[in-house]
N, C-alpha and C positions, 0 to 999 in steps of 0.2 A: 327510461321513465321520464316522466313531466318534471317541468320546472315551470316557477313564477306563482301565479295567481291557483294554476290548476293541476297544484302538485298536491297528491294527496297523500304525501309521502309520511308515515306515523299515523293514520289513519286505519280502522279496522271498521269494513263493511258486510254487513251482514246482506246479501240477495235472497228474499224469498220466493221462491219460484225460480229460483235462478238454473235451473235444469231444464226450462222451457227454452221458446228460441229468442222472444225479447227480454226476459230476464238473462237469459245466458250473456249475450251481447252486453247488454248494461253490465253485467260482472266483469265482460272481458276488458271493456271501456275503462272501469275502474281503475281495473289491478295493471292497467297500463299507463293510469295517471298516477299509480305510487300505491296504490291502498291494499293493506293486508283483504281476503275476501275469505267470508264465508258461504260456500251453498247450503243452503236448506230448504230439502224438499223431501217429499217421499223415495223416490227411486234413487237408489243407491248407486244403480249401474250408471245412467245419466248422470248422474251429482260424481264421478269417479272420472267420465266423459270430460266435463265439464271443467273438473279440477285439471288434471292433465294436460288439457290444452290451456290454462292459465301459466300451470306451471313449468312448462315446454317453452315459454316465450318469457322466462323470465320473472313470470310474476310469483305470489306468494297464495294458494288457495288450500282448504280444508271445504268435505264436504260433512255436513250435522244433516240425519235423517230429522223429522219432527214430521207433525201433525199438526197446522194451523190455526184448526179447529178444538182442539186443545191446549188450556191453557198448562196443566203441567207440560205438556210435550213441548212446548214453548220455552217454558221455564228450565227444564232442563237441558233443553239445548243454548240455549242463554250461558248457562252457565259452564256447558262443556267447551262452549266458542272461549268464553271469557278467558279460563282456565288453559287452555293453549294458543291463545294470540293476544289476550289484553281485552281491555276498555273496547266495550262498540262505540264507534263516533257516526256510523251512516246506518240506518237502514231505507233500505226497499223493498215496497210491497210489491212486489211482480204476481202473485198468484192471482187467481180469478180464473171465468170462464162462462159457457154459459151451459142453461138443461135444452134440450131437446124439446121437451115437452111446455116448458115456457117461455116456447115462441108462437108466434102466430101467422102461420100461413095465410095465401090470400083466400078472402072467403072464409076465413075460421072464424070463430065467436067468442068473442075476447072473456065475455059473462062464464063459457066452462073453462079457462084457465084454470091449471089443477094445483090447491095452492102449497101443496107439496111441492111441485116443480118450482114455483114461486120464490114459498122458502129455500129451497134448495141454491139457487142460484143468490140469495142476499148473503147467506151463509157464506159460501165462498167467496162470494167479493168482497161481500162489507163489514163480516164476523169476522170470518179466518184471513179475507185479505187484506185488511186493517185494524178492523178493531182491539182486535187479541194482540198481533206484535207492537201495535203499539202502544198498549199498557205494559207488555212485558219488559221490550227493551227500550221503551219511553222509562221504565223505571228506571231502568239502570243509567240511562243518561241523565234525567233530570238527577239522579245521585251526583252526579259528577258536573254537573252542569255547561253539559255540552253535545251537541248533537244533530247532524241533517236527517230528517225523515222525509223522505220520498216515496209516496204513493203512486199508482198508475190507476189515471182513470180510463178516461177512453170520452171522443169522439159524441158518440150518444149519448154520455149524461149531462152533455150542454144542450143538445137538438135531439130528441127523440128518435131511432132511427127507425123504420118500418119493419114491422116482425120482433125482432129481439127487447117485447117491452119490460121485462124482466131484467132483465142486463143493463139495458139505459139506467131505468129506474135504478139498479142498486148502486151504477157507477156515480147517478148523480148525485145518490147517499156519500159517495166516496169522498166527490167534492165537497160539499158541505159538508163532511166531516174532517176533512183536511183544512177547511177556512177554520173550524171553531177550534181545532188543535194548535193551530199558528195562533190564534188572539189568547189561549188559556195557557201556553207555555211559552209568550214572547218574551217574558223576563226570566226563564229561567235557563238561557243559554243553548234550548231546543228553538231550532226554525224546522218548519212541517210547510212541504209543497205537492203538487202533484204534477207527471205528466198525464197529458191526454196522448195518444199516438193516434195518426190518423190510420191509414189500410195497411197495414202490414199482414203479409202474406202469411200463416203460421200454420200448424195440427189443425186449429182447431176450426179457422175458419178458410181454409183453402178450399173445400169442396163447394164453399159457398162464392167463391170469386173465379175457379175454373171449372171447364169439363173435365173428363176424364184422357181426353187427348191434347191436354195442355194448353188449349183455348180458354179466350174469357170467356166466362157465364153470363148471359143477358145482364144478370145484377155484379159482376166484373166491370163489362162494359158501361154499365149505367154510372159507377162508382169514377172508373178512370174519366169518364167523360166531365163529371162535374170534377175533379180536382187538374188545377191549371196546369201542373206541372205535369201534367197525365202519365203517371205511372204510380206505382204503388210504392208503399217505402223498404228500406232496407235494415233490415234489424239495429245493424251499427249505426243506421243515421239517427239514433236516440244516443248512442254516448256522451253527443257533446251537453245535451241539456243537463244527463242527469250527472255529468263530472261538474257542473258550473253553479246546479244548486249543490249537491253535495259536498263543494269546496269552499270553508269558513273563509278563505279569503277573497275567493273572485264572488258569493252571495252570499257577505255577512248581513244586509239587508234586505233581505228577500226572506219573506214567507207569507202565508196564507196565498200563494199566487197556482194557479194551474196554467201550466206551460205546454202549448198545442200544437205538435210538431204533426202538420198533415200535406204538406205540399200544396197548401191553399184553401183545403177542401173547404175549411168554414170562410170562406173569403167569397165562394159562391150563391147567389139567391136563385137566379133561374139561370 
């Protein structure tokens, strides 16, 4: 386990989404810096996955099924977490994703965006993957007056990215919702941050960065070519950010900031 500034040892994190493969990673990051971890997500088999390999290597994990999108589901997992490990001192929003249906191919017409797909995609990012856990277990920290929240925005909702206007757009709700939670709970012992992550290979967007014979896709190669360090990232290269905001002693002045781990990508113009 860690020691020094990025010990997170007596700490209890809760990862949402953490059954995914950046959120799992950031879970595993944690509970290797010291921190009790909770998963909560839907899939119980994943979240069981997930746990097992924390607890295999020493660490300390529980998985809480919940609903995002729900705030009793929330709430009651809150307090099941509370209930067998203590006080939450970190969360993270790992959930998100995008619809299908609210992107926009080349040649598509932005005017029939169907705004069910629309909503759909703000829901998950900016309802269930922030808004909700963080009144929930913003409650319960600002009770106690202490607390890192860490959001995950992404890439696009600094720069628009081509096609996924839906998803930009709610990540950069994200941002701006994570600046105004830093300036409304900087006195009360809560600091609220985000990362962006630049191209991380994952579920959801792997068919859009390879072929089916493990080649890059035209927009793969378009991708690695504009980022300097030309490859793409690796799940665990987000632990060191989100151990460093999440640790009151190595970023007891840090918040309202988004932290942009892309291998350069925004450092590129042409």
């Amino acid at each position: 386990m860690a020691n020094g500034p990025f010990d997170l040892t007596g700490d209890l994190a809760v990862v949402i989404g953490g059954t995914g493969g950046l959120g799992g990673a950031m879970a595993s990051a944690l509970a290797t810096a010291g921190a009790k971890i909770a998963i909560v997500g839907r899939s119980a088999e994943r979240g069981a996955e997930r746990v097992e390999a924390i607890n295999s290597t020493g660490g300390q994990a529980i998985f809480q099924a919940a609903d995002a999108l729900s705030r009793d589901s929330l709430v009651e997992a809150r307090d099941a977490i509370e209930s067998q490990l203590g006080a939450v001192s970190i969360l993270v929003n790992a959930a998100g994703g995008n619809h299908p249906k609210a992107t926009l191919p080349p040649g598509s017409d932005f005017c029939s965006l169907p705004i069910d797909a629309w909503q759909s995609v703000f829901d998950l990012n900016l309802v269930g993957g922030v808004l909700l856990p963080c009144q929930v277990f913003g409650q319960s920290m600002i009770a106690k007056r202490r607390g890192s929240i860490i959001n995950i925005a992404s890439m696009s909702g600094m720069t628009p990215l081509s096609r996924v206007v839906a998803y930009s757009a709610a990540k950069a709700a994200v941002i701006n919702l994570t600046q105004f939670l830093a300036r409304e709970w900087a006195t009360t012992g809560i600091r609220v941050n985000a990362i962006s992550p630049g191209f991380f290979p994952a579920e959801q967007n792997r068919a859009l960065l390879y072929n089916e014979d493990g080649s890059l896709s035209p927009r793969g190669a378009q991708i690695i070519g504009h980022t300097p360090m030309s490859r793409f990232g690796k799940p665990e290269e987000l632990g060191g950010a989100v151990c460093w905001l999440a640790s009151q002693a190595a970023a007891s002045f840090v918040t309202g900031q988004n932290i942009v781990v892309d291998g350069g990508f925004s450092a590129v113009t042409i």
